[in-house]
C-alpha positions as CSV (number, residue, x, y, z in Angstrom):
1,X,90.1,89.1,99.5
2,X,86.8,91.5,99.2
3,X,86.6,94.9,99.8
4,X,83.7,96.9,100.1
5,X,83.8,100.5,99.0
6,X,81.2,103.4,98.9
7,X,81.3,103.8,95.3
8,X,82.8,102.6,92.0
9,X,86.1,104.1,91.5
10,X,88.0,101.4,89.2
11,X,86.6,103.4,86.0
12,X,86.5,102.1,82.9
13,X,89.9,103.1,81.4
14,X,93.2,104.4,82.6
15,X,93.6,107.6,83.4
16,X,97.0,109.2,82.4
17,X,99.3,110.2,84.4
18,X,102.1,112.9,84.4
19,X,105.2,111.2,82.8
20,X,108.7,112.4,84.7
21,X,112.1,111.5,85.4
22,X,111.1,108.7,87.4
23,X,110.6,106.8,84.4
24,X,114.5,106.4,84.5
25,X,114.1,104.5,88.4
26,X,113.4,101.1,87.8
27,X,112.0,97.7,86.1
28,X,113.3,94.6,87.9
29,X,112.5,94.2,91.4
30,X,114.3,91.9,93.6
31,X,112.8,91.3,97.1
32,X,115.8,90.6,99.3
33,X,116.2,89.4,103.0
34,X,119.4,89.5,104.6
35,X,118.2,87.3,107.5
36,X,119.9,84.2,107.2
37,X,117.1,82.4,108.5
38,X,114.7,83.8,106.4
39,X,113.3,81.0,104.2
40,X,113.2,77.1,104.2
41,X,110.8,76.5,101.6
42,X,108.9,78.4,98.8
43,X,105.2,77.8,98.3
44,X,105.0,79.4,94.2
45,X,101.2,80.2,94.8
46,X,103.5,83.5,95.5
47,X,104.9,83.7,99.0
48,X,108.2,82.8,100.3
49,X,107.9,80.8,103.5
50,X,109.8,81.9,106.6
51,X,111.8,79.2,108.8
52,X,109.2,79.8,111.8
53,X,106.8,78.8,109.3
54,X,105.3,82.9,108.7
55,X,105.0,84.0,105.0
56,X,107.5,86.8,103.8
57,X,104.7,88.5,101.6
58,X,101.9,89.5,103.7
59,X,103.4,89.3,107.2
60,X,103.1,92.7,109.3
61,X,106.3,91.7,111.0
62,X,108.2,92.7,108.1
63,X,106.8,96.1,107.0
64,X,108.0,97.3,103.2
65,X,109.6,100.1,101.8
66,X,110.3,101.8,98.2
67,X,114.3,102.6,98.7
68,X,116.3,104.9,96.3
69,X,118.8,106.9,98.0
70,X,120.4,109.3,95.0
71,X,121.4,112.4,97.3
72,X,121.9,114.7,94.3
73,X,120.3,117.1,91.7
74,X,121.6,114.7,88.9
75,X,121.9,111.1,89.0
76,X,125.4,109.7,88.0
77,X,127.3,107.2,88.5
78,X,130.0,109.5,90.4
79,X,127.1,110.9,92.1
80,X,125.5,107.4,93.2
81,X,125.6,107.3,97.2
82,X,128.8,105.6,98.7
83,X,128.3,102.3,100.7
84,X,129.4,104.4,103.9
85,X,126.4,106.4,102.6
86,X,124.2,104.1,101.8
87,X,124.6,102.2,105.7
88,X,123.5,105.0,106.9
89,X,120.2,104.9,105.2
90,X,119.5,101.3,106.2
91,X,120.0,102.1,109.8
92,X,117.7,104.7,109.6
93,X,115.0,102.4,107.9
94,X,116.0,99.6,110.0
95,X,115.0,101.8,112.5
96,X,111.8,102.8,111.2
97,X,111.0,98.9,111.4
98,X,111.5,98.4,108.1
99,X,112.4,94.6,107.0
100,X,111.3,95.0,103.5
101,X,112.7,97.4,100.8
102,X,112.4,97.5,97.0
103,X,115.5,99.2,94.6
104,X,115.6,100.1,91.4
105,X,117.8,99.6,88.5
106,X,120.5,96.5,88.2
107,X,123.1,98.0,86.9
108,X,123.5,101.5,85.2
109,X,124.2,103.1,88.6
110,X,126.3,100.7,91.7
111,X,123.4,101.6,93.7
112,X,121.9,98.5,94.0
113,X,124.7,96.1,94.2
114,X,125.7,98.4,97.3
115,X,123.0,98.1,98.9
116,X,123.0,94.4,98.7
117,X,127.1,94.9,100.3
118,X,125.6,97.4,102.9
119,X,122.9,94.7,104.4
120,X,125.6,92.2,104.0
121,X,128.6,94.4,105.7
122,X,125.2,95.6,108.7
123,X,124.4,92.1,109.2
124,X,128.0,90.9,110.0
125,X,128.5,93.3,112.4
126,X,125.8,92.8,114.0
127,X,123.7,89.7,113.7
128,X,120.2,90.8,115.2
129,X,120.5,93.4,111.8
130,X,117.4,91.4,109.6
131,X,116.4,93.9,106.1
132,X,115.1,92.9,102.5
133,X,115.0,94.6,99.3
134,X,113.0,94.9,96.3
135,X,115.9,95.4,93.7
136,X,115.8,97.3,90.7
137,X,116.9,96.8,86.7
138,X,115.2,98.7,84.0
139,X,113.3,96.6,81.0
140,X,112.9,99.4,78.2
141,X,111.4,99.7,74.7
142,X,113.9,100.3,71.3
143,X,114.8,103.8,71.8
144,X,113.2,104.6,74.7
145,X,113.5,108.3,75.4
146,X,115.2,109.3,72.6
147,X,114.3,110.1,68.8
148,X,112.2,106.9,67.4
149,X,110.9,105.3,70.2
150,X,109.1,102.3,68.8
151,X,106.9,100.6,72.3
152,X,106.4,97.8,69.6
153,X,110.0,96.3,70.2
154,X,112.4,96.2,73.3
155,X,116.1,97.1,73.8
156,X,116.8,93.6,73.9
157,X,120.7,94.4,74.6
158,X,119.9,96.5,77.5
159,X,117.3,94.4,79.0
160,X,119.3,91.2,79.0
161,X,122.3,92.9,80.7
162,X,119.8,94.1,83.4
163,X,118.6,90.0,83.6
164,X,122.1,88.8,83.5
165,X,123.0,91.9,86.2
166,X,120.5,90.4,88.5
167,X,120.9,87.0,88.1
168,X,124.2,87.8,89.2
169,X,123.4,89.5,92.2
170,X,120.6,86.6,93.3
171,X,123.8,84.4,93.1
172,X,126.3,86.2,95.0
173,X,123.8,86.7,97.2
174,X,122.0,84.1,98.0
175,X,121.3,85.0,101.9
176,X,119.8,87.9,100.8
177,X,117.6,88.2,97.1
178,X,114.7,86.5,97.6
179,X,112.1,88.0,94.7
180,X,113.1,89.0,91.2
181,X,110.3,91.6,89.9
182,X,110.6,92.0,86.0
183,X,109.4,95.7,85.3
184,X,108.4,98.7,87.1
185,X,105.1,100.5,85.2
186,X,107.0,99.1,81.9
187,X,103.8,97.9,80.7
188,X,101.6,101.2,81.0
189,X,101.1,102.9,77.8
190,X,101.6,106.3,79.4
191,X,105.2,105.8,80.6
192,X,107.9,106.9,78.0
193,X,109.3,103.1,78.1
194,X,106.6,100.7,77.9
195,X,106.9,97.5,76.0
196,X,104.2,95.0,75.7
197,X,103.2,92.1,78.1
198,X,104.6,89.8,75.6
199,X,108.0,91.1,76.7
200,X,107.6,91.0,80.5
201,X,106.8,87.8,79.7
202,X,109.4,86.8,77.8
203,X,112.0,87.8,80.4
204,X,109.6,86.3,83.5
205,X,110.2,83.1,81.9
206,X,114.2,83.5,81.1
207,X,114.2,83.9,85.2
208,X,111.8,81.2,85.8
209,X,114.2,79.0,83.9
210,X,117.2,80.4,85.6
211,X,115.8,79.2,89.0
212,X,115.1,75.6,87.4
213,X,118.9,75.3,85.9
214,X,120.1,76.6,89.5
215,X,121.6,79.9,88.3
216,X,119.5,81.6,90.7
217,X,118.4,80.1,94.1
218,X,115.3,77.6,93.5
219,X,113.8,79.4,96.3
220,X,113.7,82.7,94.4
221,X,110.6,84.0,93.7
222,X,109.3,86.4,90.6
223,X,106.9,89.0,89.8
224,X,106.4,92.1,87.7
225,X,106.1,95.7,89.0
226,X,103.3,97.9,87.4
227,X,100.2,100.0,87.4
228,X,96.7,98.2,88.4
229,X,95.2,99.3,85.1
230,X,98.1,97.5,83.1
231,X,97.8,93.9,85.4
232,X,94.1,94.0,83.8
233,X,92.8,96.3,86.1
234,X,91.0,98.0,83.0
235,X,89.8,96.1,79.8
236,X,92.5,98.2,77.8
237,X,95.3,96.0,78.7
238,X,93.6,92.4,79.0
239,X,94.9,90.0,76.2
240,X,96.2,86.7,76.0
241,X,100.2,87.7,76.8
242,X,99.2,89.4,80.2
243,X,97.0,86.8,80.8
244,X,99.8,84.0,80.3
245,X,102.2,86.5,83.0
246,X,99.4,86.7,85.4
247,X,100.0,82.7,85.3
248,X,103.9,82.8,85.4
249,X,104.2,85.1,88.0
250,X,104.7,83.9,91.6
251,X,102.4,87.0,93.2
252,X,101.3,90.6,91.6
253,X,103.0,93.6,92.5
254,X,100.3,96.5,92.0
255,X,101.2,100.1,92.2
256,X,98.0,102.3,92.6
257,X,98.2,106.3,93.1
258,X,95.6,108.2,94.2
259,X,97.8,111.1,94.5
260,X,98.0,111.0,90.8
261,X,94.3,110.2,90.0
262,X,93.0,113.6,92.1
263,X,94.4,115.5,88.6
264,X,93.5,112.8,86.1
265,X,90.5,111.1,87.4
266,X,87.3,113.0,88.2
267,X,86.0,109.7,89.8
268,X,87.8,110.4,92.3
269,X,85.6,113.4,93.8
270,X,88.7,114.9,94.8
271,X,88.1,118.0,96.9
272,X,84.7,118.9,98.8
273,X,82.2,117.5,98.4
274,X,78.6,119.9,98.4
275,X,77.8,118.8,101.7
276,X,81.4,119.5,102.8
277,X,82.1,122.6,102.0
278,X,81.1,124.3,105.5
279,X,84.0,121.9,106.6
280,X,87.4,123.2,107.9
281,X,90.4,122.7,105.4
282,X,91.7,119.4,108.1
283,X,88.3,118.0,108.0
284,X,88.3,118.5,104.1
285,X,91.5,116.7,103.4
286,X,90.4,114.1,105.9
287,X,87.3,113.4,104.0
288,X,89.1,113.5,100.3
289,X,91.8,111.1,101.3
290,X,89.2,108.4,102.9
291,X,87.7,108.7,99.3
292,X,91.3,108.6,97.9
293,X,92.0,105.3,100.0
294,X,88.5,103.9,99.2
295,X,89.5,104.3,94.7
296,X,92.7,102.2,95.9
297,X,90.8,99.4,97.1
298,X,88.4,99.5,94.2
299,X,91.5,99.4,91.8
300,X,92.5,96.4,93.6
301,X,89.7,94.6,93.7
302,X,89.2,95.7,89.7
303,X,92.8,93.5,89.2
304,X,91.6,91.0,91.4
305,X,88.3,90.1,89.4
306,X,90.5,90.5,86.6
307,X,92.7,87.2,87.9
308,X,89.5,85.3,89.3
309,X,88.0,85.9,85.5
310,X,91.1,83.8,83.8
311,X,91.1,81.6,86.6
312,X,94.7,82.9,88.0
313,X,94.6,82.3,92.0
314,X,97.7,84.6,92.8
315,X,98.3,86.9,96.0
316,X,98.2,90.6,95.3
317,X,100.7,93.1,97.2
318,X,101.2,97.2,97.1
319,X,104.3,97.3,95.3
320,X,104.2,101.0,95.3
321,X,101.5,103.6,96.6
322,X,102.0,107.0,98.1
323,X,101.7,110.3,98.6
324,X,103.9,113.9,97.8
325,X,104.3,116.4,100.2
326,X,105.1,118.9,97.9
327,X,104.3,120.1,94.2
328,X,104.3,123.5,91.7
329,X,101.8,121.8,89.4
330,X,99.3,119.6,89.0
331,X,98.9,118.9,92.7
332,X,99.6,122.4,94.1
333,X,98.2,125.4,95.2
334,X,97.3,126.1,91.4
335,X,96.2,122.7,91.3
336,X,94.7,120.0,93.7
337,X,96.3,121.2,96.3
338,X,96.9,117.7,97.1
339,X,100.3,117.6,97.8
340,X,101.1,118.8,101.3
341,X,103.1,117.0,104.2
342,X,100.0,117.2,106.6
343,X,97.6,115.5,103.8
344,X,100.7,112.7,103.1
345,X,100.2,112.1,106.4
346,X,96.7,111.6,106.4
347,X,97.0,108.9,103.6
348,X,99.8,107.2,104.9
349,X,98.3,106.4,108.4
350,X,94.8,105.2,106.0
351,X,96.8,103.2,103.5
352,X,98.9,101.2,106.4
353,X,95.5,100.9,108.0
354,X,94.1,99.4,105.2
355,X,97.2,96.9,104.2
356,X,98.1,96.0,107.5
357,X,94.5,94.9,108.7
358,X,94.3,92.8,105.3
359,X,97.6,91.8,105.5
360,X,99.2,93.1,102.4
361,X,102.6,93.9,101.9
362,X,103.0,97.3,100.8
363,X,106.0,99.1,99.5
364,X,105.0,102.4,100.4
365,X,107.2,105.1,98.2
366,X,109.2,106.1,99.6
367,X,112.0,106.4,102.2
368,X,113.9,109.6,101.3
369,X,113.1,112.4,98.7
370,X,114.7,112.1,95.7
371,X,116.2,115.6,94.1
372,X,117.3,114.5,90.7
373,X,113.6,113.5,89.5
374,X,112.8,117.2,88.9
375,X,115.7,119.2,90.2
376,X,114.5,123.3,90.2
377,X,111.4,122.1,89.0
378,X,110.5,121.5,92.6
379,X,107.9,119.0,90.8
380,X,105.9,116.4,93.1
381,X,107.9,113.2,92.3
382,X,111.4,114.6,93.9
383,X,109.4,114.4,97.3
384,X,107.0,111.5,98.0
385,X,109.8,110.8,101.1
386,X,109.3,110.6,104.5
387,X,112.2,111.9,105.3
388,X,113.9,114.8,103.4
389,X,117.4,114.6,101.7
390,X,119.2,116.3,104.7
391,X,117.7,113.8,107.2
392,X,114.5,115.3,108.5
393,X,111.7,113.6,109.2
394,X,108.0,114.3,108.1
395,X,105.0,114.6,110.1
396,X,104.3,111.1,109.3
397,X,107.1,109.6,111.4
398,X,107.4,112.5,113.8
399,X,105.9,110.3,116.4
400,X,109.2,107.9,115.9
401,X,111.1,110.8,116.4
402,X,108.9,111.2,119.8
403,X,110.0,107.9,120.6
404,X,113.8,107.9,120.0
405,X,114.2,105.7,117.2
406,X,116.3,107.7,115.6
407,X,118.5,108.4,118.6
408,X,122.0,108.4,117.7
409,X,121.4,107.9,113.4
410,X,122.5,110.4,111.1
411,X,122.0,111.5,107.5
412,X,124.9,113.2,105.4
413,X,126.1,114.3,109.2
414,X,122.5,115.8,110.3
415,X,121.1,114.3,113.3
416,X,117.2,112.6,112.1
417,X,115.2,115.6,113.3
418,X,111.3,117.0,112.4
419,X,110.3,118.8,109.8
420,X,109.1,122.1,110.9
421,X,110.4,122.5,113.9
422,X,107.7,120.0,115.1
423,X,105.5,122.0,115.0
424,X,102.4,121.0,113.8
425,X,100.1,124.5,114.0
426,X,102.9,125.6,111.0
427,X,101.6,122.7,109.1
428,X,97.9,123.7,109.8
429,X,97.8,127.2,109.4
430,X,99.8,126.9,105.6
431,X,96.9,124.0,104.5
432,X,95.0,124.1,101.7
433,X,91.5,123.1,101.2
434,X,91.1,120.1,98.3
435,X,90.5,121.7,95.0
436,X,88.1,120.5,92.4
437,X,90.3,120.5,89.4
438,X,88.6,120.6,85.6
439,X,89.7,118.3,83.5
């Protein structure tokens, strides 16, 4: 697949990018369809074939989602969202059209194992209920987080009880995991946890021989989560371990951020341009986030010549982009100013544009904000959701609202309602222009 984009974006190295608490979300994804008549066959050039013959990957019929539904301030197990809880939330994405949806961690929290019961418990009582899931373990470096982390060696004893924790799950249920992904950003040196390719691809091949001894369904396919500058998108990363997983894996799952990049990457051009600055604030943010959508595709197509160098012939899918509606740092008003629920919107209606018409899956993150990734620190990764904790809606989905969609659902007892009132002049009048920001 070719893009063609206005300028050269992809850069020559990665830029950095502000590690938080989302570090603690995720490393093994598990793409999981509850449909019963989901797959016949599996074609491992990376797609997982459909019974009507349709690909699973790639097919706008089943639109994706990045799912993590901690309610709370701090994630615990006590705190981890009940399955009556957690129903609730796939009716509401069900209802968003959702068919697709990526978790995170296998087993430090029941959150994932619930989900699985809650497609399992929608689906039997009501057989026209179709969802998968991208589910979660965590792969981690010795020490990660704590005093002498060493990214030179795993935690080997963690990381195989996350395998073993998902293997598990891929056999009990069968109907419904359908993709393994091992590691979420666990190979990008700026993440607290990164190991080296070497060890993705250690634990990509314990799967792979899991599916041959029939532990895990032979139809099962696998991947690896992580940021387009550590699948080879820049020359930093490329050696001959990543290039072996690039091999092994089934498809690529690339998670790209321009949100992040309008801090860290002055190729970007976040912000006005000269001959933009006579330009209201709406049309400002409209032309930034075309060039913000524009950078995505060049960091794609950097990953793809990346494969086409080493001769890998492997489908590409968004397994994560997205945008915050909401930040005291970086991206706010003392910042970029990028984070703001009418700009979100703005890149979410491009970036669905973009994967739909090229027919890219794309776990967009994510469904619901997440309050435990910065607490009172109101920081931008505790809300990249389109809907809020209490069940509201965001200008991106307000027209679902329009339509009803929501009619009768419910979130922690609150009816699915708009942010705002609904009222979009609110939104408009409190916009920011995009700020140049030095770096």
């Amino acid at each position: 697949m070719k893009f063609e984009v206005n300028w050269n974006a992809a850069g020559e190295k990665a830029m950095p990018r502000k590690t938080i608490p989302m570090a603690f979300a995720a490393l093994l994804s598990l793409i999981v369809c509850q449909n019963s008549g989901c797959a016949a066959t599996t074609d491992y050039s990376g797609n997982y074939m459909l019974d009507n013959g349709e690909k699973l990957l790639g097919n706008n019929n089943y639109p994706a989602i990045s799912y993590s539904g901690h309610r709370k301030t701090t994630r615990t197990v006590e705190n981890t969202p009940s399955l009556e809880e957690t129903k609730e939330d796939m009716l509401i994405l069900s209802a968003m059209g959702i068919r697709l949806l990526r978790t995170y961690n296998a087993r430090e929290f029941p959150h994932a194992e619930r989900t699985l019961q809650a497609i399992r418990e929608l689906r039997q009582a009501d057989p026209d209920f179709e969802m998968c899931v991208m589910l979660g373990a965590w792969i981690q470096c010795k020490n990660s987080n704590r005093e002498g982390t060493d990214h030179s060696l795993e935690d080997a004893d963690w990381n195989r009880k996350e395998i073993d924790t998902v293997i598990r799950l891929a056999k009990e249920y069968p109907d419904i995991v359908k993709i393994i992904a091992v590691g979420n950003e666990a190979m990008v040196r700026w993440q607290t946890h990164y190991v080296p390719a070497a060890t993705i691809l250690k634990w990509v091949n314990v799967l792979k021989e899991a599916r041959s001894d029939g532990r895990i369904p032979a139809n099962t396919l696998i991947t690896s989560s992580d940021n387009w500058a550590a699948l080879g998108g820049t020359e930093e990363y490329r050696n001959d371990d990543l290039a072996e997983l690039m091999r092994q894996m089934d498809f690529i799952s690339l998670h790209t951020y321009a949100f992040h990049d309008t801090f860290y990457n002055p190729a970007l051009q976040w912000g006005p341009l000269p001959e933009e600055a006579d330009l209201s604030a709406a049309e400002q943010a409209a032309k930034s986030v075309e060039r913000s959508v524009d950078l995505q595709k060049a960091q794609y197509k950097a990953v793809e010549d990346y494969l086409q160098s080493i001769g890998v012939d492997k489908e590409i899918h968004i397994g994560e982009t997205g945008w915050a509606s909401q930040d005291n740092a970086h991206y706010g008003a003392e910042g970029t100013c990028a984070a703001y629920e009418y700009t979100s919107k703005l890149f979410y209606d491009a970036v669905m544009k973009w994967t739909r018409e090229n027919d890219l899956t794309c776990f967009y993150f994510e469904a619901f904000d997440e309050p435990w990734k910065s607490k009172d620190f109101q920081g931008s990764e505790s809300y990249f959701g389109l809907l809020t904790v209490d069940g509201k809606a965001r200008y991106a989905l307000w027209d679902l609202v329009d339509t009803g969609a929501f009619k009768g659902l419910q979130r922690g007892g609150n009816p699915i309602t708009k942010t705002h009132g609904g009222d979009k002049e609110i939104l408009l009048e409190k916009l920011k222009a995009p700020a140049h920001k030095k770096h």
